[in-house]
BAPA-972275 format. One line per field, with one value per atom (N, C-alpha, C, CB): residue number from 1; x, y, z. Coordinates in nm, 3 decimals, always signed. Glycine has a CB too. Example, Ala and Ser with C-alpha at 12.3 -4.5 7.8 and 13.67 -1.06 7.14 Angstrom:
resi: 1  1  1  1  2  2  2  2;
px: +1.319  +1.230  +1.320  +1.131  +1.285  +1.367  +1.290  +1.408;
py: -0.569  -0.450  -0.330  -0.447  -0.225  -0.106  +0.003  -0.060;
pz: +0.780  +0.780  +0.780  +0.905  +0.708  +0.714  +0.787  +0.572;
//
This chain:
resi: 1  1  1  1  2  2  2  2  3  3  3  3  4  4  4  4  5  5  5  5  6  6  6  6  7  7  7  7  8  8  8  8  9  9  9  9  10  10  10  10  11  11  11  11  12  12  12  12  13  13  13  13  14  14  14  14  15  15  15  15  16  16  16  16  17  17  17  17  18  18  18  18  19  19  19  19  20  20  20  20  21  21  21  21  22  22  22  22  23  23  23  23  24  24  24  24  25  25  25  25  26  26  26  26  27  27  27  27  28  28  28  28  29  29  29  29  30  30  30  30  31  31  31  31  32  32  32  32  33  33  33  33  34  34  34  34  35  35  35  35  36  36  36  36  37  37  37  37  38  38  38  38  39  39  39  39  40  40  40  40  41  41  41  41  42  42  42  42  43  43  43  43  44  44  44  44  45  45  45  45  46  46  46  46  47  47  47  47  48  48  48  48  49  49  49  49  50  50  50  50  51  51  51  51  52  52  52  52  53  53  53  53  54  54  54  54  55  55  55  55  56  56  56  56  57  57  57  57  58  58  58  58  59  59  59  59  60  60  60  60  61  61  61  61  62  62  62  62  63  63  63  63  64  64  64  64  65  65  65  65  66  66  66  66  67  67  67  67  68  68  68  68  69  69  69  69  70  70  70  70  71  71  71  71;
px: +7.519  +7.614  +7.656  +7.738  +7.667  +7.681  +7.826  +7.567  +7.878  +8.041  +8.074  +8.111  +8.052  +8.094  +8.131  +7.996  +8.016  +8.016  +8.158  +7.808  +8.179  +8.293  +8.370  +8.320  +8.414  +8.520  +8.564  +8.577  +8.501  +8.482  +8.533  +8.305  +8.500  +8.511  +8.658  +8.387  +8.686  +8.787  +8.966  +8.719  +8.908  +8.997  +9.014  +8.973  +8.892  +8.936  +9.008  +8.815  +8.967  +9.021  +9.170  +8.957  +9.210  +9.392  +9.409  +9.460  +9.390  +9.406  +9.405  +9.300  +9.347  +9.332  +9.444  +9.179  +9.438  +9.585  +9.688  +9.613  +9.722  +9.844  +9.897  +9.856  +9.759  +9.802  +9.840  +9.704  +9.744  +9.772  +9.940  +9.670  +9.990  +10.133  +10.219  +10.165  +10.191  +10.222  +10.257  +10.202  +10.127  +10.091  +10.209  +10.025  +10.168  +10.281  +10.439  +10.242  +10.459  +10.545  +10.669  +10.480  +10.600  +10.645  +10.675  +10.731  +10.640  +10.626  +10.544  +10.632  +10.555  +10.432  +10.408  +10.425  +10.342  +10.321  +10.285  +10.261  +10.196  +10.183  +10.339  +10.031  +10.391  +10.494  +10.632  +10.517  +10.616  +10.708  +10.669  +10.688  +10.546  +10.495  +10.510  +10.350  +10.515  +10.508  +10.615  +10.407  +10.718  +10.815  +10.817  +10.866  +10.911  +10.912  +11.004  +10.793  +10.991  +11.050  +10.949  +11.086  +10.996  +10.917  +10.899  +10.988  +10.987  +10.963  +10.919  +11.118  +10.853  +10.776  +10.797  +10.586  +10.834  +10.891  +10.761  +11.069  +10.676  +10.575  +10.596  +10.393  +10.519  +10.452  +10.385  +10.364  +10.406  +10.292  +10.174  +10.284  +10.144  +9.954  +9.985  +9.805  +9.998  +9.959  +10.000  +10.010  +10.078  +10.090  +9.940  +10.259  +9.893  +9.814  +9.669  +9.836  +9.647  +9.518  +9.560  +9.528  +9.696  +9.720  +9.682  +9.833  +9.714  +9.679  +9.508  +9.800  +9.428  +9.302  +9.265  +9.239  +9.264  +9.225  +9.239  +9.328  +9.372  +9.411  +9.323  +9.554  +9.303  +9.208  +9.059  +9.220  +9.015  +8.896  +8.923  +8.823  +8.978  +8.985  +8.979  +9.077  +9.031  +9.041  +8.912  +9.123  +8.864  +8.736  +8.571  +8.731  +8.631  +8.549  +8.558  +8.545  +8.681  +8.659  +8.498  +8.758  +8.426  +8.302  +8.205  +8.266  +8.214  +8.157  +8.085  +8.205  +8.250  +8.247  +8.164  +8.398  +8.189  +8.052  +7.937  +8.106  +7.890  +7.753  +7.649  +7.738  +7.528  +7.449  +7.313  +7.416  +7.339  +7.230  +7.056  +7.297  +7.020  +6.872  +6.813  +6.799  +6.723  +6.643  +6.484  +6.591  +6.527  +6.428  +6.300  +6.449;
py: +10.293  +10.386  +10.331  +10.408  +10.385  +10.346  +10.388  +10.434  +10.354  +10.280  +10.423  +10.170  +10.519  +10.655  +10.775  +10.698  +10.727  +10.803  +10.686  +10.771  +10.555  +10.437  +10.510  +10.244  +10.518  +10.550  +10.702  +10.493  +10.772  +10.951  +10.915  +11.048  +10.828  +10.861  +10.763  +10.885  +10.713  +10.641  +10.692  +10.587  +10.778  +10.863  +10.989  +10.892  +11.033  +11.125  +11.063  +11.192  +10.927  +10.886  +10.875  +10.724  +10.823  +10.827  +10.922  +10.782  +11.050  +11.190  +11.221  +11.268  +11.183  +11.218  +11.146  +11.160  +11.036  +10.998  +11.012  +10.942  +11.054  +11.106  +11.250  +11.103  +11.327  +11.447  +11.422  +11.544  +11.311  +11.255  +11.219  +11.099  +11.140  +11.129  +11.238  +11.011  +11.387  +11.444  +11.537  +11.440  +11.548  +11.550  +11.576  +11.425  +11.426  +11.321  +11.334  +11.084  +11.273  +11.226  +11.361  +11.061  +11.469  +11.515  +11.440  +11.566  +11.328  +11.239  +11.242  +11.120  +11.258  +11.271  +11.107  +11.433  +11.037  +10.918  +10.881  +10.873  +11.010  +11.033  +11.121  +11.127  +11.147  +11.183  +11.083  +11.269  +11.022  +10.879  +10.792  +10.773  +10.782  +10.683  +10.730  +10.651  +10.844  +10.936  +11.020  +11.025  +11.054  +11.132  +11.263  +11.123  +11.323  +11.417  +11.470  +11.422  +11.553  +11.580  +11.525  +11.724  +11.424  +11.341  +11.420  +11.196  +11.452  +11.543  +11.724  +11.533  +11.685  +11.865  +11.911  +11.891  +12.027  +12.103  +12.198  +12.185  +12.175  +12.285  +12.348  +12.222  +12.461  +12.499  +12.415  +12.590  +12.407  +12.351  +12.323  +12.376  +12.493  +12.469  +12.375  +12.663  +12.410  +12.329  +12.214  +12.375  +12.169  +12.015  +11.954  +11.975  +12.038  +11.992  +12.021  +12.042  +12.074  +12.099  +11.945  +12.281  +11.882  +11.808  +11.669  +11.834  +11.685  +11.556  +11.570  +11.580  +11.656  +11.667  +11.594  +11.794  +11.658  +11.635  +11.465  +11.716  +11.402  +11.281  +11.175  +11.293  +11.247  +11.134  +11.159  +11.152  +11.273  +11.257  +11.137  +11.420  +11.112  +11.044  +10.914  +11.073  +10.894  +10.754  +10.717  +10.742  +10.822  +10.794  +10.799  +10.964  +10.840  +10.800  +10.715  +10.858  +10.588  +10.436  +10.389  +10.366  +10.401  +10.323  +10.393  +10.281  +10.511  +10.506  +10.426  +10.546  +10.353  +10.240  +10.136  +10.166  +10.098  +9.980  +9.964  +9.848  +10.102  +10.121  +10.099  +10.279  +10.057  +9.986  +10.087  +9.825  +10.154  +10.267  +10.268  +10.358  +10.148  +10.161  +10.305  +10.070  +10.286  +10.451  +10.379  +10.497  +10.515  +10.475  +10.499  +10.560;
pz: +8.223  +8.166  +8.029  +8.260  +7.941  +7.782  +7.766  +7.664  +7.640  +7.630  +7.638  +7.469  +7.587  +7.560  +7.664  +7.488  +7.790  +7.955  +7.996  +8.090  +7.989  +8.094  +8.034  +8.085  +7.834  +7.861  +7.885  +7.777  +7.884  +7.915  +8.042  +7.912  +8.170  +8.232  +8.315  +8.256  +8.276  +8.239  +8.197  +8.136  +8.115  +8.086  +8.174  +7.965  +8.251  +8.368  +8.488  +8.424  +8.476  +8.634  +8.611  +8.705  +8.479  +8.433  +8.432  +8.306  +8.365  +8.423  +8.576  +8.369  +8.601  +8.770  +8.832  +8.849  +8.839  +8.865  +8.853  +8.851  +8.711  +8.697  +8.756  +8.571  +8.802  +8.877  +9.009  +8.881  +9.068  +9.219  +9.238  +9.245  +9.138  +9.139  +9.076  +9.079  +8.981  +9.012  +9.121  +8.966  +9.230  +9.361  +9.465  +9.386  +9.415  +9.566  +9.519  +9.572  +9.425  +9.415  +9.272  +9.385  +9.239  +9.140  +9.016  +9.178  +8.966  +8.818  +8.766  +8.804  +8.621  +8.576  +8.475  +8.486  +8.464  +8.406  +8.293  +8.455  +8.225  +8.089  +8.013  +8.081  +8.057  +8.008  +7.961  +8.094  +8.137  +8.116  +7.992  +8.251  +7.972  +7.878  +7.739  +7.906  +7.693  +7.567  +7.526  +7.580  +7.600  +7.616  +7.648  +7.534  +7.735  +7.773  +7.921  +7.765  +7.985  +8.118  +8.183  +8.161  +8.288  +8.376  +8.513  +8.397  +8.570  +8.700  +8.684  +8.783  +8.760  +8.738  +8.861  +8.703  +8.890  +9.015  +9.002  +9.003  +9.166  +9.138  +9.298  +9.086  +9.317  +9.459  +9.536  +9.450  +9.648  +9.722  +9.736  +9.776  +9.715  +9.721  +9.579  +9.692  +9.486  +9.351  +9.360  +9.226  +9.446  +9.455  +9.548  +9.548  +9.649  +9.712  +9.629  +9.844  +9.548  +9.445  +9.365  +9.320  +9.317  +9.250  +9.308  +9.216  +9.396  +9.510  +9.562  +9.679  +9.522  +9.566  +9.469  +9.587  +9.342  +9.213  +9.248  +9.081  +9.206  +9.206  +9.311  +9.235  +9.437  +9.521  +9.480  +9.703  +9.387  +9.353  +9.207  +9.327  +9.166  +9.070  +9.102  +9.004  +9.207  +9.267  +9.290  +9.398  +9.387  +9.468  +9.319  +9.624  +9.198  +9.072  +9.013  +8.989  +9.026  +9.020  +9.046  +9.141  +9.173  +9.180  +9.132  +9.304  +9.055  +8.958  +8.836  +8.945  +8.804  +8.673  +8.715  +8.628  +8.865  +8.879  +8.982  +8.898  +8.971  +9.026  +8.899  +9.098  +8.999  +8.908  +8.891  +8.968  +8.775  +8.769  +8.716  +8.681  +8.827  +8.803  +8.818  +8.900  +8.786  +8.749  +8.863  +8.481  +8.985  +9.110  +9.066  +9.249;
//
């Protein structure tokens, strides 16, 4: 994977996370960090799309260190 796909993808998994703890927890983490209203009041389902999103992000960590020989 070349520097341009890690950090592309890198930057989805912090995205992704920060929805997972929007999710869970209603905070948002890029906001805390940058300024803004930190708690977001949503619906349910959209908290649970938020929390999907967020554990796919997680689960695209081993992404970064799989070793992509070409079979």
């Amino acid at each position: 994977m070349n520097w341009l796909s890690k950090t592309a993808l890198i930057l989805v998994i912090i995205g992704a996370i920060n929805w997972l703890l929007v999710g869970v927890f209603q905070w948002d983490l890029v906001t805390t960090l940058f300024g803004g209203d930190t708690l977001r009041s949503s619906s349910g389902l959209s908290r649970i799309i938020y929390t999907l999103v967020g554990i796919a992000g997680v689960y695209s960590i081993s992404f970064l260190f799989e070793n992509n020989k070409v079979r």
